[in-house]
N, C-alpha and C positions, 0 to 999 in steps of 0.2 A: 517424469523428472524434467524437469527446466535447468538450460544451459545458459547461465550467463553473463554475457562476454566482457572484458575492461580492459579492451585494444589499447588503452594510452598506459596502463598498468602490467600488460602482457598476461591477463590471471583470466580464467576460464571461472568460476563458479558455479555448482551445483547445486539442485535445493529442490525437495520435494516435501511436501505436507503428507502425512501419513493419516490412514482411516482414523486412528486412534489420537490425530490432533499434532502428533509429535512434529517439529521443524528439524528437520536434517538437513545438513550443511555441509558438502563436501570440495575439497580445495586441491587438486592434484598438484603436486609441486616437481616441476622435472630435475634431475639432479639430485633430489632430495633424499638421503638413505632412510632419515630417521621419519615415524609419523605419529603425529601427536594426536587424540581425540577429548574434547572436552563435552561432557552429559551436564547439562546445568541446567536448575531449577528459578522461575521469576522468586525467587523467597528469600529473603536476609534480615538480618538483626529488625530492619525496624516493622517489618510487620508482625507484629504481637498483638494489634486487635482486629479481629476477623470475624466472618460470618462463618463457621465448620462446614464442611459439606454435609449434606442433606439434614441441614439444622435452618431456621429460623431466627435464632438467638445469638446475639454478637457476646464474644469471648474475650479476653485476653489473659493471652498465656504469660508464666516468669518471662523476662529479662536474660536474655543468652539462648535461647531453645534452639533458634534454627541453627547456629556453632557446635551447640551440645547432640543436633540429631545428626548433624555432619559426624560428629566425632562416630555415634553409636552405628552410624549405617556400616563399617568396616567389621562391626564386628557380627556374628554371625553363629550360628546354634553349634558350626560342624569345625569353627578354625575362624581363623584368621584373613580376610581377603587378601590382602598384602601376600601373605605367601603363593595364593594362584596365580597374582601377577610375576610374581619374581620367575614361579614354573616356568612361562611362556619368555621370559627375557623383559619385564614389561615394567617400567617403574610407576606405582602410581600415587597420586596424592589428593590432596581436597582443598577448595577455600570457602571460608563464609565470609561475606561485604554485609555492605548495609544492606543491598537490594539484590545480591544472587547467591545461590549456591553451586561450588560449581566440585564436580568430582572430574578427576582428568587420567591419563598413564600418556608416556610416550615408549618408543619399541623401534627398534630395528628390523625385526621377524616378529615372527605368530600374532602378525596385527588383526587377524578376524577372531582368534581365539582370544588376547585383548582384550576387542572391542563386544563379542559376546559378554564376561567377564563383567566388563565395564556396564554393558546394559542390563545385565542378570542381577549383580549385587543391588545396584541402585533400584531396582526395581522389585527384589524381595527384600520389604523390611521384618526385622528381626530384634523386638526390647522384651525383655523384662524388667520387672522392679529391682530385681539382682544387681543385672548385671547394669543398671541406670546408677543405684545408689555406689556400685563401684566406680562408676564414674566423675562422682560428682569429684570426689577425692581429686581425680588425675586431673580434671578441670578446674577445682578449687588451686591447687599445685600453679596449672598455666596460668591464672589472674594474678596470685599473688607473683607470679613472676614479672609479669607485667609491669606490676604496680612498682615493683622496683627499678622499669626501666625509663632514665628523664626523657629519654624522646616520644615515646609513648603516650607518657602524663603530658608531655608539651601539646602533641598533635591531639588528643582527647580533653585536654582542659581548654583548651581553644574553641574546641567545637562545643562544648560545655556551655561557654561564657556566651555562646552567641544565641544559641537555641531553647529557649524556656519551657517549651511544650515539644517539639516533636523528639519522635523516637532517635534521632541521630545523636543527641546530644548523650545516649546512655552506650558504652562500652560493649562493644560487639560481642563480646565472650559472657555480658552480664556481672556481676557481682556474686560472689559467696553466698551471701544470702538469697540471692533469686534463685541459683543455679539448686540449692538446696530443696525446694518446694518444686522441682519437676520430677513430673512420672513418668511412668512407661503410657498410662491412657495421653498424657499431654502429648507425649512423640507420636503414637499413632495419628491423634488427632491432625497436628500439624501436618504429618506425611499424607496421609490421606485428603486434607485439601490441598495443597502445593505440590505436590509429588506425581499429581494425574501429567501423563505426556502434552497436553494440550496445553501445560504451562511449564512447558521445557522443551531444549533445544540439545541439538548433538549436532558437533560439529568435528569433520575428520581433517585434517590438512597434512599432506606430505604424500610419500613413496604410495601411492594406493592410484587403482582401476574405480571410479568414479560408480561404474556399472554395475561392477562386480560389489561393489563395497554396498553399493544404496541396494541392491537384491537382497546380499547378506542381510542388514539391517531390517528390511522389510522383513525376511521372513525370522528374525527374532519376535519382532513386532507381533507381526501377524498367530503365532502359536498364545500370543497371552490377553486373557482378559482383563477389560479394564468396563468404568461406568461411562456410563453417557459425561462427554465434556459439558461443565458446568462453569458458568462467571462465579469468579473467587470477587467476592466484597469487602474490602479491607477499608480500616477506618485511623483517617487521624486527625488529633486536635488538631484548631486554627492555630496562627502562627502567626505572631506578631509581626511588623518587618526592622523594628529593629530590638538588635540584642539585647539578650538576659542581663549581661556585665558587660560594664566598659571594661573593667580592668581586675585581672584577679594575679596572684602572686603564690608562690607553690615552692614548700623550701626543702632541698635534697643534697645529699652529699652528691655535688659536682664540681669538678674544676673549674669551668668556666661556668658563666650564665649562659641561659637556654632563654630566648627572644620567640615569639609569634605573632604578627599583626594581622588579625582574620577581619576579614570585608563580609559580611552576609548577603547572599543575594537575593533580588527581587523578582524575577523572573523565575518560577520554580515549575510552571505549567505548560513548559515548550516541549513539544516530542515531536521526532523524524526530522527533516531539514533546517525548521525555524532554530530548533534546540542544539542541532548540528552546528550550525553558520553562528550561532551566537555564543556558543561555548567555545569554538575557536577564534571568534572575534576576540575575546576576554584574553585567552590565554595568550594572543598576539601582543593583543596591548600591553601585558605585564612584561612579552621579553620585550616590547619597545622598552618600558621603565625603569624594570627591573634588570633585564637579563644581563649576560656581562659582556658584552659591548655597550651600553648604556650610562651614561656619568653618572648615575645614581653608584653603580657597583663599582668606576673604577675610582670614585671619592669616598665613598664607605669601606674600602679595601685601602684604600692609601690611608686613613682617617684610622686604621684597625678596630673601623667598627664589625666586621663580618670576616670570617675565615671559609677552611672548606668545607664547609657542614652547611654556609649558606643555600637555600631554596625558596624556588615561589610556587606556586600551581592554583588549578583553579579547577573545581569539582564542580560538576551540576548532575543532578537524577532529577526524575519529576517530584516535588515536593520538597527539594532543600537542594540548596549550595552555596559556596563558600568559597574566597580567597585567600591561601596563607602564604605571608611572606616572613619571612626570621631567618635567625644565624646561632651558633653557641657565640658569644661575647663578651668581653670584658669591659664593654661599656652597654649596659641595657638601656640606659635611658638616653644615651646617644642617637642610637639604633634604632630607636622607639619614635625619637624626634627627625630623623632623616628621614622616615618613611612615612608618615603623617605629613612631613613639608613635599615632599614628592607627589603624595596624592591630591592636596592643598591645591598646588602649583598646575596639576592638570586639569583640576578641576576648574580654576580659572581662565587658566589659555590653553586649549588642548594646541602641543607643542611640534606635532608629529604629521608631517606629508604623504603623499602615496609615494615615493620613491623609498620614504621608509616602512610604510607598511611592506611594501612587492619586497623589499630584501630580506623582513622576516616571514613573509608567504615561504619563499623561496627557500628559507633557513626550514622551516617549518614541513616542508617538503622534501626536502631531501633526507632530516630525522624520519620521515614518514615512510621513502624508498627504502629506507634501509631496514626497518623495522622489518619490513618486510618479507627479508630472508629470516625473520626470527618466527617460528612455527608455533611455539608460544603466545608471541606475541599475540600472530594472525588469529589466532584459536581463540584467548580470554578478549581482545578488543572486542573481535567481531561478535561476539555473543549480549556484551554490555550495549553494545549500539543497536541489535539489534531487539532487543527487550526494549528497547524505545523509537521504536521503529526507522531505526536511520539504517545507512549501509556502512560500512567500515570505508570500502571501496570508491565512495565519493565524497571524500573528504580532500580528494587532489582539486578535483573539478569546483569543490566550495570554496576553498583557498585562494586558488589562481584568479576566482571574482572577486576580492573582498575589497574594499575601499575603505576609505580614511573612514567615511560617514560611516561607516559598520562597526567599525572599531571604536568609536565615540558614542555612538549609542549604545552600543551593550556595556561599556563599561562604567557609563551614566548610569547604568543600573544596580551598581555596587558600591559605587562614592559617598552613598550619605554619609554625613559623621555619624547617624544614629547606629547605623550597619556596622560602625565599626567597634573590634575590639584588642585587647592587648591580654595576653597569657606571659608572664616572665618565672620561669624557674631560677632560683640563685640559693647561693650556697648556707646549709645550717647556720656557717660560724655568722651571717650575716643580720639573721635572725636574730640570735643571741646579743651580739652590739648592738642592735637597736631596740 
């Protein structure tokens, strides 16, 4: 087990590679009563076409599978999992993203019985066609719920308008119709290539002995068989660089209108520091533009073109990312035109010094200490950055370097017009008068 140190951080990290491939990740936090563990798989919504393990022949499965095998792994031939966690005091839960799946509990007490729990369920799967077609139901249920929520259709038709071919552009939970054409062989399949330890991570953070915790794991490990670690082959179309749609329109009963201005990026094949430095160069430069000390937001706020619903962010995985900035508003095409002059505007004079980069470093930094004391946090960041081989942990030290020139290069890489696009939800009755 390797101990290692982040003196400017004050955090101690733990990390050992197990025979069976597994990354274990452990975070002792002093102080801390509660401790959180997250078991996460490299697998999400968009890998759907793959080489299977011990196959030759490339596959692709429906639309929703790795959400839908999230949901199936809880359930179980003898009960319920949920109710063993609740036994030990232990709550736990799941997510599926584009690119992880992550199963987690946090606990006060009985964290080795937990975290047994935790590596037992995920690691015995259990489908039939039964109990899959009973599911489709519950999951057909979640999409249409979905379907009826505008900010949802807002952040997924954005991504929609931007993406022509890759998997991101299709709805993480899948469609009705896909989610109907999956079986119990498709779940096996899936879990059986994505689900070997050697493409997944467990990470413990909180109230816990570093020693005692990575022994326990080991000797869960170590009692179960698994196959030789094998390269997963996954496959996705080319990718134009710019968008599907400039502009698409989407009509729901709302009160207000629902704004999006998505950038698509060009940079989609940085992993570990390059990918680290340039994702938060980007997100620097929006709270330069955007953020609200910025005159863009205290003249769009005075102008009532944004309220409190406005956001910007800035997403990168390897193989797709993306800028969104919007507001709910009652001027869309206001809002639509302030943020296109904004991006305009920089793109001919970039406007911003290093005194104002270092005070959003800074800003940037302290959101980062604080996150900190969040165990959650620590637990799902450090797993996403580290499936692309960055650390969570030097992201102070990438910061504190960053310069004007860094933050005008990477964002150079999102400014085309062709990159950009506009998603506006507004109201039926508007539909209808026009």
């Amino acid at each position: 087990m390797k101990e290692l140190n982040f003196k400017q951080l004050d955090e101690k990290l733990f990390h050992e590679k197990l025979s069976n491939g597994l990354e274990v990740y452990i975070l002792p936090k002093k102080g801390f009563s509660k401790t959180f563990a997250t078991f996460t798989t490299k697998y999400g919504a968009i890998d759907s076409t793959f080489i299977p393990l011990g196959s030759s022949e490339e596959v692709t499965v429906p639309d929703g599978i790795a959400h839908f095998l999230e949901h199936k792994m809880f359930e179980k031939e003898h009960g319920d999992v949920f109710q063993k966690f609740s036994e030990f005091g232990g709550s736990a839960n799941a997510f599926t993203s584009f690119t992880r799946t992550a199963y987690l509990f946090s606990s006060t007490d009985h964290v080795y019985d937990n975290t047994e729990t935790l590596l037992n369920f995920v690691q015995e799967p259990y489908f039939t066609q039964a109990t899959v077609d009973k599911e489709k139901g519950i999951i057909g249920q979640e999409i249409t719920m979905y379907d009826d929520q505008p900010h949802w259709r807002l952040y997924f038709g954005t991504i929609e308008n931007m993406y022509k071919h890759h998997p991101v552009k299709i709805d993480i939970a899948g469609t009705i119709a896909s989610i109907s054409d999956i079986t119990a062989e498709h779940l096996y399949t899936c879990y059986e290539t994505f689900y070997h330890p050697s493409n997944m991570s467990l990470f413990v953070v909180g109230s816990v002995n570093p020693e005692e915790m990575m022994n326990y794991i080991r000797e869960n490990q170590n009692k179960k068989e698994f196959s030789e670690p094998q390269p997963i082959v996954r496959s996705f179309p080319d990718e134009p660089l710019e968008v599907a749609k400039r502009e698409n329109v989407l009509y729901m009963d709302v009160q207000k209108p629902k704004v999006y201005v998505g950038l698509k990026a060009k940079e989609t094949s940085l992993q570990g520091e390059a990918m680290m430095k340039h994702e938060l160069a980007i997100q620097l430069a929006l709270e330069l533009m955007f953020g609200r000390s910025s005159d863009f937001y205290v003249k769009a706020y005075e102008n009532e073109l944004i309220d409190e619903s406005y956001a910007f962010d800035f997403t990168l995985e390897k193989g797709y990312g993306f800028a969104l900035i919007g507001s709910d508003t009652s001027k869309p095409k206001e809002l639509i035109e302030a943020v296109k002059f904004e991006l305009n505007k920089v793109e001919e004079k970039w406007p911003f010094g290093q005194v104002d980069v270092e005070r959003v470093c800074k800003k940037k930094i302290g959101y980062f200490l604080r996150a900190l004391n969040s165990v959650e946090f620590i637990a799902n960041q450090f797993t996403r950055y580290a499936f692309n081989g960055m650390n969570l942990f030097d992201a102070v030290p990438v910061l504190e370097q960053m310069t004007v020139a860094d933050l005008q290069e990477a964002f150079s890489s999102i400014q085309g017009e062709s990159q950009q696009t506009v998603f506006s939800i507004l109201n039926k009755k508007e539909q209808t008068s026009s």
